[in-house]
C-alpha positions as CSV (number, residue, x, y, z in Angstrom):
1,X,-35.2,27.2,-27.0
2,X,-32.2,25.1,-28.6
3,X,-31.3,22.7,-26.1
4,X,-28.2,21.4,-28.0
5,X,-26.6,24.7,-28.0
6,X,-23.3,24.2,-25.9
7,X,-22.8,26.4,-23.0
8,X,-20.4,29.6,-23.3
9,X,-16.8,28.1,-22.0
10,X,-16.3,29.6,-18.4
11,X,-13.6,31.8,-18.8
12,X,-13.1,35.5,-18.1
13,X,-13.3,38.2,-20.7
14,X,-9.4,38.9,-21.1
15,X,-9.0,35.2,-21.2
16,X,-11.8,35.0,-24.0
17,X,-10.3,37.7,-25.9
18,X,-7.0,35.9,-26.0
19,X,-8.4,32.7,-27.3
20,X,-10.6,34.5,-29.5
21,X,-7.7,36.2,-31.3
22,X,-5.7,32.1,-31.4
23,X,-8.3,30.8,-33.3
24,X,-8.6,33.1,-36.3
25,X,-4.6,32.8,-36.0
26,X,-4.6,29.1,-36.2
27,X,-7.2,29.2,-38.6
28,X,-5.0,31.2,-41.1
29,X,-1.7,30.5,-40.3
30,X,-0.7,27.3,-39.0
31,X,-2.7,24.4,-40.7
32,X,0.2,22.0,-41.8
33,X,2.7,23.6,-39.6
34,X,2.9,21.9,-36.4
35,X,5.6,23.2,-35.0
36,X,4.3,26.7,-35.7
37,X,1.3,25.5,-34.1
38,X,2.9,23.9,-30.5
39,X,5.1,27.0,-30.9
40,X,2.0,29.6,-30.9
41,X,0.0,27.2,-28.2
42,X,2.7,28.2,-26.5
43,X,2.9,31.4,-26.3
44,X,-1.2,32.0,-25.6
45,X,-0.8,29.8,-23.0
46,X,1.9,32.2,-21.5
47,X,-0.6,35.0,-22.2
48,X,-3.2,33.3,-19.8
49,X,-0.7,31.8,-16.5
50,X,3.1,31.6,-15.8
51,X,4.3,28.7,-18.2
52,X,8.0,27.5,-17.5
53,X,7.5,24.1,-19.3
54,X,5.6,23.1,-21.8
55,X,5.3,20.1,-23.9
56,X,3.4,18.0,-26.5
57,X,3.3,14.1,-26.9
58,X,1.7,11.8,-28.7
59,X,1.1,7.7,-27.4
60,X,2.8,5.4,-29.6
61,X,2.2,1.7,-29.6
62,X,1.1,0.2,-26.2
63,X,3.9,1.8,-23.6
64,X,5.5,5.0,-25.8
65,X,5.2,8.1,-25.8
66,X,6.7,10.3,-29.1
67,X,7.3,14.1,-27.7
68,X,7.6,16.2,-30.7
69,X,8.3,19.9,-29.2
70,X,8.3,20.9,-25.7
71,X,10.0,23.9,-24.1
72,X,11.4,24.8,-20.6
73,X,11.9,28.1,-19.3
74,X,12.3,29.7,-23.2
75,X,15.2,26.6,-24.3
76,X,13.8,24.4,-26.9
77,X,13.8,20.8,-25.6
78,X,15.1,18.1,-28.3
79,X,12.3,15.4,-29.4
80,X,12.4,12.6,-27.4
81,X,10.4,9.1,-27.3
82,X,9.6,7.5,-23.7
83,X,8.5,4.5,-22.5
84,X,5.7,4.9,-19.6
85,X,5.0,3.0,-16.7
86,X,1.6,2.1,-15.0
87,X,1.8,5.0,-12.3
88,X,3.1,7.8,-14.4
89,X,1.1,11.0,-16.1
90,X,0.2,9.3,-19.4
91,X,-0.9,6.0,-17.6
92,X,-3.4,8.2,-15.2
93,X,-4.5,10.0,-18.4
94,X,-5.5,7.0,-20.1
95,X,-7.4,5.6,-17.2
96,X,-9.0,8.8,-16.0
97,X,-9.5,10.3,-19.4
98,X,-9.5,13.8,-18.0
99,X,-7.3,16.3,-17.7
100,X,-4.8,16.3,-15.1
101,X,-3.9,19.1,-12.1
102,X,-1.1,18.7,-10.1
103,X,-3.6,20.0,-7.1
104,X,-5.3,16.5,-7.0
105,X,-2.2,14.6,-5.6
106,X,0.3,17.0,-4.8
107,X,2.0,16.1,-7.8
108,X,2.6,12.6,-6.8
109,X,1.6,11.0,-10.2
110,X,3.5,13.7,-12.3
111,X,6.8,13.1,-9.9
112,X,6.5,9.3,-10.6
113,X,6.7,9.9,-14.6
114,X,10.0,11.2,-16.6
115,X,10.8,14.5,-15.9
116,X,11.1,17.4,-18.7
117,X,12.8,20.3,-18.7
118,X,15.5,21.5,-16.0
119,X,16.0,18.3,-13.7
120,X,17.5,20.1,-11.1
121,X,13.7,21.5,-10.6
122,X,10.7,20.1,-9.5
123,X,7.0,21.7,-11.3
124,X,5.1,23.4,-8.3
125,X,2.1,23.3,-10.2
126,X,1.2,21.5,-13.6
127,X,-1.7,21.0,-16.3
128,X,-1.8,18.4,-18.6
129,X,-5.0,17.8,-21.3
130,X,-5.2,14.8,-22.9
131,X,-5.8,15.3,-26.9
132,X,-9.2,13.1,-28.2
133,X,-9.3,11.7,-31.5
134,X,-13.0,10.1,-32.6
135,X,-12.7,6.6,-32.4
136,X,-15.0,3.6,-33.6
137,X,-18.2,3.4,-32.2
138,X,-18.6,6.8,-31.4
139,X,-16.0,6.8,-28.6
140,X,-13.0,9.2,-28.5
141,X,-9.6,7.9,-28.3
142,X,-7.1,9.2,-27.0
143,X,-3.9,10.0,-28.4
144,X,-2.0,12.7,-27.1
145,X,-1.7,15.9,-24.7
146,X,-0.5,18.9,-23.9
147,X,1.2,19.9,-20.8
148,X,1.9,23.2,-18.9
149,X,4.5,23.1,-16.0
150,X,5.3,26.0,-13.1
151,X,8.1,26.4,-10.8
152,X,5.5,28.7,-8.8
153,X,2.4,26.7,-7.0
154,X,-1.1,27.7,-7.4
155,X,-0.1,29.1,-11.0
156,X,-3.3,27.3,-12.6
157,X,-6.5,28.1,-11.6
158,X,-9.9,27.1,-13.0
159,X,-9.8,29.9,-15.5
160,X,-6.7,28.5,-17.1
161,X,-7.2,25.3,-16.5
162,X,-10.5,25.4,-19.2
163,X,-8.7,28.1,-21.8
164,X,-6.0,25.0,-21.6
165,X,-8.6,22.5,-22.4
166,X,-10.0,24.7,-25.1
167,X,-6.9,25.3,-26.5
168,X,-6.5,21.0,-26.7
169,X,-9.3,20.9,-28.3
170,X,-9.1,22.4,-30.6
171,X,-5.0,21.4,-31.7
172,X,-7.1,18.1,-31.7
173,X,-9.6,19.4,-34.3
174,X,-6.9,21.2,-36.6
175,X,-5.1,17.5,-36.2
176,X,-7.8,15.6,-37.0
177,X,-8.9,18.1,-40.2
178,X,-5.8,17.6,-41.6
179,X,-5.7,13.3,-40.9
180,X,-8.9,14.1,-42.8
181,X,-7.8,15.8,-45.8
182,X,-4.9,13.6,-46.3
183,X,-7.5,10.3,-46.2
184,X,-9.7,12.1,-49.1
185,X,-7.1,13.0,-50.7
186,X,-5.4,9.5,-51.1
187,X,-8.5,8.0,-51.9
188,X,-8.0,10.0,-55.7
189,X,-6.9,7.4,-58.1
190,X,-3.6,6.8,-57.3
191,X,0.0,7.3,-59.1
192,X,2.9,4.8,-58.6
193,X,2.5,5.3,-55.0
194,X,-0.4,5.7,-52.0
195,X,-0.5,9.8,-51.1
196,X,-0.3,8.4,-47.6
197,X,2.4,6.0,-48.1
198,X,5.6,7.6,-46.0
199,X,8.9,6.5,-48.0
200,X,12.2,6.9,-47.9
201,X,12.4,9.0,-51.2
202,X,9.8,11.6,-49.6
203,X,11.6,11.6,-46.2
204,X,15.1,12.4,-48.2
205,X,13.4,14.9,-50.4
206,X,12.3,16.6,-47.1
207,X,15.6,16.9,-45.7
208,X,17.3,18.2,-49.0
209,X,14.9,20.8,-49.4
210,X,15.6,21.7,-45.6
211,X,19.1,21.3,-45.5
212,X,18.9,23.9,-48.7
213,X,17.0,26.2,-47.0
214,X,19.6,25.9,-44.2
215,X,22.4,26.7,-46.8
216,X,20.6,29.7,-47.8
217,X,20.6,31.4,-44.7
218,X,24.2,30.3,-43.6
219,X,24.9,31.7,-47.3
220,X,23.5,34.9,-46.1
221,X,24.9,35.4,-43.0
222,X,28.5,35.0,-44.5
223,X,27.8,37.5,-46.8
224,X,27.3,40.7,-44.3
225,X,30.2,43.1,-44.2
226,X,32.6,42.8,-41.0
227,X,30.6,44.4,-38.0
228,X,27.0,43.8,-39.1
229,X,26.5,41.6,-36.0
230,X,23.3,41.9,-35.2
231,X,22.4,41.3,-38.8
232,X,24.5,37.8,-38.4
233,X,23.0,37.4,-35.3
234,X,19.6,37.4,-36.7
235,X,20.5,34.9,-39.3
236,X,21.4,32.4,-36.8
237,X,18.4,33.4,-34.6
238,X,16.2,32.1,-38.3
239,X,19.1,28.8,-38.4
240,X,18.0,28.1,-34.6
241,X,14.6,28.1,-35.5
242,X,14.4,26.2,-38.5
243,X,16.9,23.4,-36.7
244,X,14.2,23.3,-33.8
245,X,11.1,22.6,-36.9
246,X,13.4,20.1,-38.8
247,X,13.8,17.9,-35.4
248,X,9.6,18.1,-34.4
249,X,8.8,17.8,-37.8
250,X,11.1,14.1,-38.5
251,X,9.7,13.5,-35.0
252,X,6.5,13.9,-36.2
253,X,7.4,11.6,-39.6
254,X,8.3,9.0,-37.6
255,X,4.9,8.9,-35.9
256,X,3.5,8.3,-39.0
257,X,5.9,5.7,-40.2
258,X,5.5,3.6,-36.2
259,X,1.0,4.5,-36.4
260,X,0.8,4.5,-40.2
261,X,1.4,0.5,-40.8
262,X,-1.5,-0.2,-37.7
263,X,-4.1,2.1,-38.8
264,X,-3.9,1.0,-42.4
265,X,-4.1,-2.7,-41.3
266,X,-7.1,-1.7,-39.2
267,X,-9.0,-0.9,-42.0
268,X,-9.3,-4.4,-43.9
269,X,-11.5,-7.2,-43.2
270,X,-10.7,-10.2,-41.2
271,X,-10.7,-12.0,-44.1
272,X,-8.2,-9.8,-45.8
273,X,-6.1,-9.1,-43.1
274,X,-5.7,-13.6,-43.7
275,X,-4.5,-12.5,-47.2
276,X,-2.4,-9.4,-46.3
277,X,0.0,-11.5,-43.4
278,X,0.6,-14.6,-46.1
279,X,1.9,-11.8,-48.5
280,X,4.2,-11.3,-45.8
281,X,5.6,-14.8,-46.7
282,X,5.3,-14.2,-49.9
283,X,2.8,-16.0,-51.1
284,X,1.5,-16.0,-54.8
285,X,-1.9,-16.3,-56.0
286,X,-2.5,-19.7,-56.1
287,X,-0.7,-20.1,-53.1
288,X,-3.2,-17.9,-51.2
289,X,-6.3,-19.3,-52.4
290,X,-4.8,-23.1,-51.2
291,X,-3.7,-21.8,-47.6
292,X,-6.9,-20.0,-46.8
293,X,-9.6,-22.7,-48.7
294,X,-10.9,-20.1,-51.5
295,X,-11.2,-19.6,-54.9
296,X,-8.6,-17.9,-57.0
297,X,-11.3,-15.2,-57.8
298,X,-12.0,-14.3,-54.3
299,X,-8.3,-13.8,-54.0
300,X,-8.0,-11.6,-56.3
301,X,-11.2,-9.8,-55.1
302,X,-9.3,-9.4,-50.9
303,X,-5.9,-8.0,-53.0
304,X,-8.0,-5.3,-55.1
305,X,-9.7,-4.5,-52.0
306,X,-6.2,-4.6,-50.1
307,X,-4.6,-2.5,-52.3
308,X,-7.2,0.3,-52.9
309,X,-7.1,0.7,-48.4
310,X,-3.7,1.2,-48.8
311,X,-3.9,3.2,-51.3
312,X,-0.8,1.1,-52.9
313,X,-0.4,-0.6,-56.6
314,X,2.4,-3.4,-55.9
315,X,1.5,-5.9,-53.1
316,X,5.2,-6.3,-52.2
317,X,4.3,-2.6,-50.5
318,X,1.7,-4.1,-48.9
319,X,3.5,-6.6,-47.6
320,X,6.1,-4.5,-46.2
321,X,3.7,-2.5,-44.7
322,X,2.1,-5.4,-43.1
323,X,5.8,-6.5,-42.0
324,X,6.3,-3.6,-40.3
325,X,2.7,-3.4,-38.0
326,X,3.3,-7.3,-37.3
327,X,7.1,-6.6,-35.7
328,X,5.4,-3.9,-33.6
């Protein structure tokens, strides 16, 4: 007997069905789209329990948190970055490390946070999973969660609860596959810039080929004859959607521009971390190896080193990298 084997998640067979039928969909369909992804979460959770609002954030920083979709009661909710307190929902999350039911306090820690959705309305009943990222030393971090929200109590129970959690689970793994790809994939000798560098050139020619795609559908939905109104209407139905993408996705860009600078940073050396803030300053060569006490050759040894984790050739990219995780 196989010890190891997990045990079969607790859930009941219409619920299994459903999330049997969201992987093979997720699987094929929505690996580099994230909002497609929240979107479709979404919706199976709705297949499982009454969802009014739903959300996704990820923690930025010490105190932020960066929501790049969230829903309430079918209206797309803009993105939106928010600072958290000590007694709020994220702050419990990262203390408790669980998932968190509005059943354990009433609500009284979800209530103390910022609201979402319609703030005339208080949730009755809410489920929020954190989202677990492996970490160093073999402990999980985490960095996000997803959170389900009903205007009618006792709207979760335990069934829903773990399809939720499964559900995280595995958004965390198609995350973390993808985090994964992109670091293999910059580690491939490198052209004029690092594959995981974010720059301004790749965020504008994002936008133009968005706002082209845009263009193309306002384009077609001038050109139906008088009277085709539900045709028209369908074109802006595609315009709404694509707005609502364009808005998680720069959301989700700007995550990587606030986390990219820290993580890359991480990943050098105490001793070349030394080098990579005096670059900051500008320092040359010579310059380095005075300041820090070692030879010129073990200068150049750190900034090869530097630039290959940061996948970068010019070490004024480095230092504006470095620039912007030391004004965090």
């Amino acid at each position: 007997m196989n010890s190891d084997k997990p045990a079969p998640l607790r859930v009941d067979a219409e619920t299994a069905i459903i999330l049997r039928e969201a992987y093979h969909k997720i699987q094929s369909l929505y690996r580099g789209d994230h909002y497609g992804l929240y979107d479709y979460v979404r919706a199976v959770c709705a297949k499982i329990a009454r969802v009014d609002t739903f959300y996704v954030g990820f923690l930025h920083g010490t105190n932020r948190v960066r929501f790049p979709y969230g829903y309430d009661s079918g209206t797309y909710l803009d993105p939106d970055t928010h600072n958290f307190g000590p007694n709020g929902q994220t702050a419990w999350l990262l203390k408790h490390r669980q998932t968190y039911r509005f059943a354990y306090d009433n609500g009284a820690v979800l209530h103390t946070g910022v609201q979402f959705g319609d703030l005339s309305r208080l949730s009755a009943d809410a489920v929020t999973v954190p989202i677990f990222r492996a970490g160093e030393g073999g402990t999980d971090r985490l960095f996000g969660m997803l959170s389900m929200h009903s205007y009618e109590p006792n709207s979760y129970d335990d069934n829903a609860v773990r399809a939720f959690e499964w559900l995280s689970g595995f958004v965390a793994r198609v995350l973390t596959r993808e985090g994964e790809d992109a670091e293999a994939l910059r580690r491939l000798p490198a052209g004029d810039e690092g594959q995981n560098l974010l720059t301004s050139d790749r965020v504008m020619e994002y936008l133009g080929h968005q706002i082209a795609s845009l263009r193309a559908i306002a384009v077609e939905a001038m050109a139906e004859p008088e009277g085709s109104g539900p045709a028209v209407q369908g074109h802006l139905s595609r315009l709404v959607r694509a707005t609502e993408q364009i808005q998680s996705e720069l959301m989700e860009m700007m995550l990587d521009t606030d986390q990219g600078p820290e993580r890359r940073y991480a990943t050098l050396t105490k001793a070349q971390q030394g080098v990579a803030v005096l670059l900051v300053d500008g320092f040359d060569n010579d310059q380095l190896a005075a300041e820090l006490g070692i030879s010129l050759n073990t200068v150049k040894t750190h900034l090869s080193a530097i630039l290959k984790k940061y996948g970068m050739v010019h070490r004024a990219q480095v230092a504006d990298d470095v620039r912007k995780y030391l004004a965090r």
